[in-house]
PATIMI-606906 format. One record per atom (N, C-alpha, C): residue in one letter; x, y, z. Coordinates in steps of 0.05 Angstrom, whole numbers, padded with zeros to 5 digits, always signed. Layout:
AXYZ/...
end
This chain:
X-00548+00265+00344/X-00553+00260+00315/X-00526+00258+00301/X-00524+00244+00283/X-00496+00232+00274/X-00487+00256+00250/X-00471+00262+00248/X-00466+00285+00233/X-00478+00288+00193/X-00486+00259+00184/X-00493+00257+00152/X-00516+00265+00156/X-00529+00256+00175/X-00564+00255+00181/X-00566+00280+00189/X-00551+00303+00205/X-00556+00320+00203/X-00558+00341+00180/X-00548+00336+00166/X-00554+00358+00137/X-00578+00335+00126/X-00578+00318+00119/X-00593+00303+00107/X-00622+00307+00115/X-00635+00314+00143/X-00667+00318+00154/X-00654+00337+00170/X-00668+00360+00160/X-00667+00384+00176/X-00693+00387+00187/X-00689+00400+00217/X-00716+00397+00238/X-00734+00420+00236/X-00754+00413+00245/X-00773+00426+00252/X-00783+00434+00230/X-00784+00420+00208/X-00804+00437+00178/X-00831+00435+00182/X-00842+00458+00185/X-00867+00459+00194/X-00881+00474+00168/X-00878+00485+00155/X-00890+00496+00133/X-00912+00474+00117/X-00939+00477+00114/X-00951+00464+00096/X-00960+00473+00062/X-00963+00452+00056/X-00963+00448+00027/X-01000+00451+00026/X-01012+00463-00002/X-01036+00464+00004/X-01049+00451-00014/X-01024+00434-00032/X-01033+00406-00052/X-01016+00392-00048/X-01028+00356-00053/X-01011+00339-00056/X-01026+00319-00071/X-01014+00294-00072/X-01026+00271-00091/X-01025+00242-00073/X-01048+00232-00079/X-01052+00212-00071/X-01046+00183-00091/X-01042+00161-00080/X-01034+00136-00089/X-01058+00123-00095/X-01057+00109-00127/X-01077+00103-00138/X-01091+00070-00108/X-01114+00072-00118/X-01125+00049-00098/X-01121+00024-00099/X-01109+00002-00090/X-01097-00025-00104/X-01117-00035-00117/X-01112-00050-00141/X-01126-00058-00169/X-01141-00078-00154/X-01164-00089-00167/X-01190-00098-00169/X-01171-00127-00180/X-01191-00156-00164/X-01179-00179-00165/X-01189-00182-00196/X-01188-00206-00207/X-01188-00212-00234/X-01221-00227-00236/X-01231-00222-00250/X-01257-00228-00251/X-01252-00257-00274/X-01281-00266-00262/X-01285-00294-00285/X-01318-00300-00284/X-01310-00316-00312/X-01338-00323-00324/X-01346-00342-00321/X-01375-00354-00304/X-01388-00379-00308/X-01390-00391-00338/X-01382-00416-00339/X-01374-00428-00361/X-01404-00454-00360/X-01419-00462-00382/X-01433-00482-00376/X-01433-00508-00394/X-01437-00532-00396/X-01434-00552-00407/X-01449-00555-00432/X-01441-00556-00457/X-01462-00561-00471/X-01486-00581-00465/X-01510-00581-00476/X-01529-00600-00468/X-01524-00619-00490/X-01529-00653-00479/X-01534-00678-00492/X-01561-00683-00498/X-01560-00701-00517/X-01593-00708-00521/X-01597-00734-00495/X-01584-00737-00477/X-01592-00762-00456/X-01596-00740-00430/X-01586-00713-00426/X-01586-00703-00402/X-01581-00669-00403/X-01598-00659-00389/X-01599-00631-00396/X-01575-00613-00387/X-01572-00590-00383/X-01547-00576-00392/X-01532-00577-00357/X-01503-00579-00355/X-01497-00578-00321/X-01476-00558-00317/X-01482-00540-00308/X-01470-00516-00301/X-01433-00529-00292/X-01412-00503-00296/X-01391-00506-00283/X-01388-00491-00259/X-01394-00495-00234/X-01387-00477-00218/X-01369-00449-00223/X-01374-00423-00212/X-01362-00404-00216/X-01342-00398-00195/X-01320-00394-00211/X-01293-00389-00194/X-01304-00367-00174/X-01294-00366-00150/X-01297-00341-00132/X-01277-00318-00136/X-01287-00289-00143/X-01268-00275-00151/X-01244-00269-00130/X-01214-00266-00138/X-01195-00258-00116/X-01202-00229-00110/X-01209-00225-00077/X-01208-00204-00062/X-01183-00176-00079/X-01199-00165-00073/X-01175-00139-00080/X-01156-00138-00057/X-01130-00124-00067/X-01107-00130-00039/X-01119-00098-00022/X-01113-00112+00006/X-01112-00089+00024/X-01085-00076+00029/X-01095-00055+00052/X-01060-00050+00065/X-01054-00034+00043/X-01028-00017+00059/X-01016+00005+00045/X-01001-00012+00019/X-00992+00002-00008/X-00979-00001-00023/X-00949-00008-00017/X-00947-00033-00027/X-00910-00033-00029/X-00892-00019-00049/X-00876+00001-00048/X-00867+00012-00069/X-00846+00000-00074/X-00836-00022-00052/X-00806-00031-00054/X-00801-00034-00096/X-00765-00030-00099/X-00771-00020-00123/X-00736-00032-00122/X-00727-00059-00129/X-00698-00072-00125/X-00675-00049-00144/X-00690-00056-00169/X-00676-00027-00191/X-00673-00001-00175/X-00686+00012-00173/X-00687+00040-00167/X-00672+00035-00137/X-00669+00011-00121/X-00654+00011-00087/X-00665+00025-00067/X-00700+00015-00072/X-00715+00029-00049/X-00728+00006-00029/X-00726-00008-00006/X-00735-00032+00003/X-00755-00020+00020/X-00784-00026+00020/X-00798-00017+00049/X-00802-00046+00070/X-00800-00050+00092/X-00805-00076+00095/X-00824-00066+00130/X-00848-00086+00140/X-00857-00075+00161/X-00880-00060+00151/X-00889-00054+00126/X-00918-00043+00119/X-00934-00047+00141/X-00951-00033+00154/X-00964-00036+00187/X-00991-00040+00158/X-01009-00055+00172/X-01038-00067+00163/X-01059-00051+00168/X-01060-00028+00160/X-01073-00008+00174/X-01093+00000+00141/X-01124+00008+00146/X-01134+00014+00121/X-01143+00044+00125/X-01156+00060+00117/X-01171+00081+00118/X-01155+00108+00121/X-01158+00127+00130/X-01134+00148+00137/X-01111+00137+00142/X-01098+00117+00155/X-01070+00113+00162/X-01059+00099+00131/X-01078+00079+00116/X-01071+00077+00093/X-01062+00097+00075/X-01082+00115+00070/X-01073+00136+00048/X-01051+00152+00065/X-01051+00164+00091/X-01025+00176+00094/X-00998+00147+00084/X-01001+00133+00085/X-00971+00117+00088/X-00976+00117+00064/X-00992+00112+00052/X-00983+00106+00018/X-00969+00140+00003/X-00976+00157+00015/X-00965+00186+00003/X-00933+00182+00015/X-00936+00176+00040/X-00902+00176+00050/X-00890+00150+00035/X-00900+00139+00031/X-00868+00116+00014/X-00868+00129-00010/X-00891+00138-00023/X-00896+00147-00050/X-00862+00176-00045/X-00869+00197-00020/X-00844+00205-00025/X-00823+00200-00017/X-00812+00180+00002/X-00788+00165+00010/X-00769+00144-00028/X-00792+00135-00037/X-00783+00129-00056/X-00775+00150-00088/X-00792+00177-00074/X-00784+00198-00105/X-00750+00211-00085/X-00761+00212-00060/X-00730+00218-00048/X-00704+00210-00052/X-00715+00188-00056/X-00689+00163-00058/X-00684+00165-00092/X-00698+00159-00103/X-00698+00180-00133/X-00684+00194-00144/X-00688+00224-00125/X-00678+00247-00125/X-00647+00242-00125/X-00644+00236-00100/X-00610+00223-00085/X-00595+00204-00110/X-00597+00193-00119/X-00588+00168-00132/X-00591+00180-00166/X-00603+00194-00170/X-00603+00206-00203/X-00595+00232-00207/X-00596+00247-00188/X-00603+00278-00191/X-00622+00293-00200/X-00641+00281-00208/X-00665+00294-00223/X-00688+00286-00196/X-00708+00302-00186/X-00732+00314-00170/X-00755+00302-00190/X-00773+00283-00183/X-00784+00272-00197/X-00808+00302-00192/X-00826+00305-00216/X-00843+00326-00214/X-00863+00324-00197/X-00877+00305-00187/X-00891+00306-00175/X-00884+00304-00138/X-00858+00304-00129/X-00854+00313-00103/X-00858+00341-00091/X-00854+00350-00111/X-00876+00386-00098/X-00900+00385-00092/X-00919+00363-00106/X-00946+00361-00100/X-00952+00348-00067/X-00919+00336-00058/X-00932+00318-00043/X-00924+00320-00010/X-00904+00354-00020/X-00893+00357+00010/X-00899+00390+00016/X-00893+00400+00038/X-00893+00431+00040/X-00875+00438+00029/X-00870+00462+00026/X-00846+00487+00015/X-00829+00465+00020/X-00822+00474+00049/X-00798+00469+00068/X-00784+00434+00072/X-00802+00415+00063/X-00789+00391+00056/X-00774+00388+00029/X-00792+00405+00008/X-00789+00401-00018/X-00758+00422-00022/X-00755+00440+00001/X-00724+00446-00017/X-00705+00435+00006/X-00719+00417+00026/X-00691+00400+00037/X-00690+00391+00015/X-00699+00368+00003/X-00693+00353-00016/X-00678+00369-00039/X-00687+00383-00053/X-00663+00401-00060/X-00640+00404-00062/X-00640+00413-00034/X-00612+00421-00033/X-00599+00396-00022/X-00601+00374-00014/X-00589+00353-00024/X-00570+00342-00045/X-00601+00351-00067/X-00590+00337-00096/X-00575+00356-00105/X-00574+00379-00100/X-00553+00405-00108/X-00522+00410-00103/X-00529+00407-00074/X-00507+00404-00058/X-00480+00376-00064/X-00504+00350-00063/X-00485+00326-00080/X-00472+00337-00115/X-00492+00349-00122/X-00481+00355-00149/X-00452+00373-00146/X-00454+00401-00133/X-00437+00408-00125/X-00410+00405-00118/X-00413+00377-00104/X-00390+00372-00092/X-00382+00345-00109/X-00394+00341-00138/X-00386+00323-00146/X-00397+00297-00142/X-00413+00295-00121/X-00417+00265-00110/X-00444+00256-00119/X-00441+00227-00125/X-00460+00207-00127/X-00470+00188-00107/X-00488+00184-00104/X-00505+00163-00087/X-00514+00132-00102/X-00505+00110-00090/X-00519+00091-00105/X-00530+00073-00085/X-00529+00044-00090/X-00539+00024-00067/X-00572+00018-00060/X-00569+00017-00032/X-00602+00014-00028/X-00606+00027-00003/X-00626+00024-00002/X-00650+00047+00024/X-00668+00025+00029/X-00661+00022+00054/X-00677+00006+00068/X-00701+00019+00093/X-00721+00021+00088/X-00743+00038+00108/X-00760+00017+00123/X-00758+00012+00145/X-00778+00000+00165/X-00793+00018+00174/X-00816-00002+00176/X-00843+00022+00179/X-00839+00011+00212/X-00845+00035+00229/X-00837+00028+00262/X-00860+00032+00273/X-00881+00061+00272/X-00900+00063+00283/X-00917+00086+00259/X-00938+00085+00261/X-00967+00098+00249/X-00991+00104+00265/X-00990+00125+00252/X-01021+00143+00288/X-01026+00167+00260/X-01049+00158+00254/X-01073+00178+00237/X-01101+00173+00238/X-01104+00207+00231/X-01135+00213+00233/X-01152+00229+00212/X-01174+00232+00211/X-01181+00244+00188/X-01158+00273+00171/X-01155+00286+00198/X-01141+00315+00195/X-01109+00311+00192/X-01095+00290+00211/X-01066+00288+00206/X-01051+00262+00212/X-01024+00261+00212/X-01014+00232+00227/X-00977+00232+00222/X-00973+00209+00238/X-00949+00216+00249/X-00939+00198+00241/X-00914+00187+00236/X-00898+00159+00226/X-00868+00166+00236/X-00865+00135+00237/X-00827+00134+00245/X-00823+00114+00234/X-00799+00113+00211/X-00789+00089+00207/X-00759+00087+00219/X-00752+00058+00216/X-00724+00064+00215/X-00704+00061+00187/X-00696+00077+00179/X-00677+00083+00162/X-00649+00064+00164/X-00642+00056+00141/X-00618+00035+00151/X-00597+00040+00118/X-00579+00048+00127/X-00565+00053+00105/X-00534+00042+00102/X-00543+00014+00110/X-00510+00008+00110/X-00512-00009+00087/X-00531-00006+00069/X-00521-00008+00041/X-00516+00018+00021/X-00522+00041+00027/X-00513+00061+00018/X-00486+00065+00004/X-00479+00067-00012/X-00446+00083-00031/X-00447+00108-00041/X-00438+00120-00035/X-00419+00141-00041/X-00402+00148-00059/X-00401+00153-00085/X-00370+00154-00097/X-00373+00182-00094/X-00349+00193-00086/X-00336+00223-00092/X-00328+00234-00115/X-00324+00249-00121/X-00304+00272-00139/X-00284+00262-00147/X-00264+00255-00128/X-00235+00245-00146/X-00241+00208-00139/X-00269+00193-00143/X-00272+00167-00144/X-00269+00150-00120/X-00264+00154-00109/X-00264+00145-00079/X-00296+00139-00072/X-00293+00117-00056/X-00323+00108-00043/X-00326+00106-00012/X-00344+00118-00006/X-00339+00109+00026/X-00385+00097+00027/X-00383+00074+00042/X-00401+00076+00058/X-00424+00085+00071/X-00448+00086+00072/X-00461+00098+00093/X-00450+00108+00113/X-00454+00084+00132/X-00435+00083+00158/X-00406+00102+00158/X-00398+00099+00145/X-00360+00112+00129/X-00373+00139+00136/X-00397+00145+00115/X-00395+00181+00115/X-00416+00194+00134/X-00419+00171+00163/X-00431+00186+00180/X-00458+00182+00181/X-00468+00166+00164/X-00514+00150+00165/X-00506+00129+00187/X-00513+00122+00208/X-00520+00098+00210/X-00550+00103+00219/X-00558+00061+00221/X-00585+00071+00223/X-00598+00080+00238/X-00619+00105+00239/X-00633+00120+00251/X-00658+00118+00247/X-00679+00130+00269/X-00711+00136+00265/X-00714+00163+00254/X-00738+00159+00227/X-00740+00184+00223/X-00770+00184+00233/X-00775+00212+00234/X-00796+00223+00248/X-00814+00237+00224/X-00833+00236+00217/X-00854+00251+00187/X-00879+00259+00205/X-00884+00281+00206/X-00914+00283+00198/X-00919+00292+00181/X-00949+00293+00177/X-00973+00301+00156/X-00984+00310+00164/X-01008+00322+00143/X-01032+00337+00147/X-01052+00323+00121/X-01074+00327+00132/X-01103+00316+00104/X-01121+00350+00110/X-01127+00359+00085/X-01141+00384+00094/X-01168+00372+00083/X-01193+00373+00087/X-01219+00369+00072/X-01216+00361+00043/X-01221+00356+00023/X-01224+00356+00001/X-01191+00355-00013/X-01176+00349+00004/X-01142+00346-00017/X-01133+00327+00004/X-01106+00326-00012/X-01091+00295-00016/X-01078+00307+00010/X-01064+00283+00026/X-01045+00281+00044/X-01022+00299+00034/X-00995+00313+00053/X-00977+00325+00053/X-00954+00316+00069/X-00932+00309+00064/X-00906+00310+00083/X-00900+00339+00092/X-00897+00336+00120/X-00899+00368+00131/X-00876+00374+00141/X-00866+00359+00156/X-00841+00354+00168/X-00831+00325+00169/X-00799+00328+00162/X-00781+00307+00162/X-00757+00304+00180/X-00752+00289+00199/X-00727+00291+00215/X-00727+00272+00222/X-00693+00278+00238/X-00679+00256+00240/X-00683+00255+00268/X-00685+00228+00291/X-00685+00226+00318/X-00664+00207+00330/X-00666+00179+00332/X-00640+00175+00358/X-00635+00151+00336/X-00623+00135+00350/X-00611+00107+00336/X-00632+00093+00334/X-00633+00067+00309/X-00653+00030+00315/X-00640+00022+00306/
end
């Protein structure tokens, strides 16, 4: 493991969270109204055919977000449990990236991970503060693989940060690559308990893509 990525996903967080939040359902296509012809006195009234409504979108949510420098690309086509887990994990890959890039922990990432993810993240944004440093650029996440079930599920993307920047303390910039990211698979699971929202349970870092 390359030495950035090691502070950055610390292993084995196994602690669960016993709330989280789920991603609203993608919006309902646009509805329309049969329209009909007025009637003539030579011929009685002739309907306009009715537009067919657009399908609602399937598939997990894109959060990609150009401003904020969050790209997801590779969304796997998956609906039902594997949907709502992936839609919770970009939902926190993008408050992550958030976190990193502003310093401020958007409020609802406590809802959406255990203890033990929610103060990696943390101590991240603390630690950068600490030492002075800022994060800008972009985050690029490929969705690699997805395996869920009612109760839990597993994901790997690959992480690619060779648009990442860095400025330091005394202004200096180095790179992703420079301060030690290149791109890597990360490893997430989850959990779904009966009656509550999906959880990020664990986050880490695994080999090269």
């Amino acid at each position: 493991m390359h030495r950035g990525w090691a502070a950055l996903a610390m292993a084995a967080l196994v602690l669960a969270s016993s709330t989280a939040c789920t991603s609203d359902d993608a919006p309902d296509g646009p509805m329309t109204t049969a329209v009909t012809t007025p009637a003539t006195t030579t011929a009685p009234p002739s309907p306009t055919p009715t537009a067919t409504p657009t399908a609602a979108a399937e598939g997990p949510i894109d959060r990609t977000d150009t401003d904020l420098g969050i790209i997801f690309t590779d969304l796997p086509d998956v609906t039902g449990d594997a949907k709502a887990a992936v839609d919770v994990y970009t939902l926190y890959e993008a408050d992550f990236w958030k976190a990193l890039t502003t310093a401020k922990i958007p409020a609802e990432l406590r809802a959406i991970t255990s203890p033990a993810v929610y103060t990696n993240v943390k101590s991240q944004v603390d630690g950068n503060a600490k030492a002075g440093t800022t994060l800008s650029g972009a985050n690029r996440v490929q969705l690699v693989d997805v395996k869920a079930d009612a109760d839990s599920a597993s994901i790997e993307t690959c992480q690619v940060s060779s648009d990442w920047l860095f400025t330091l303390k005394d202004g200096s910039t180095k790179t992703g690559p420079e301060a030690g990211f290149d791109p890597i698979i990360i490893k997430v699971t989850m959990t779904h308990a009966a009656g509550s929202p999906w959880t990020v349970d664990t986050y880490t870092a695994g080999d090269a893509c």
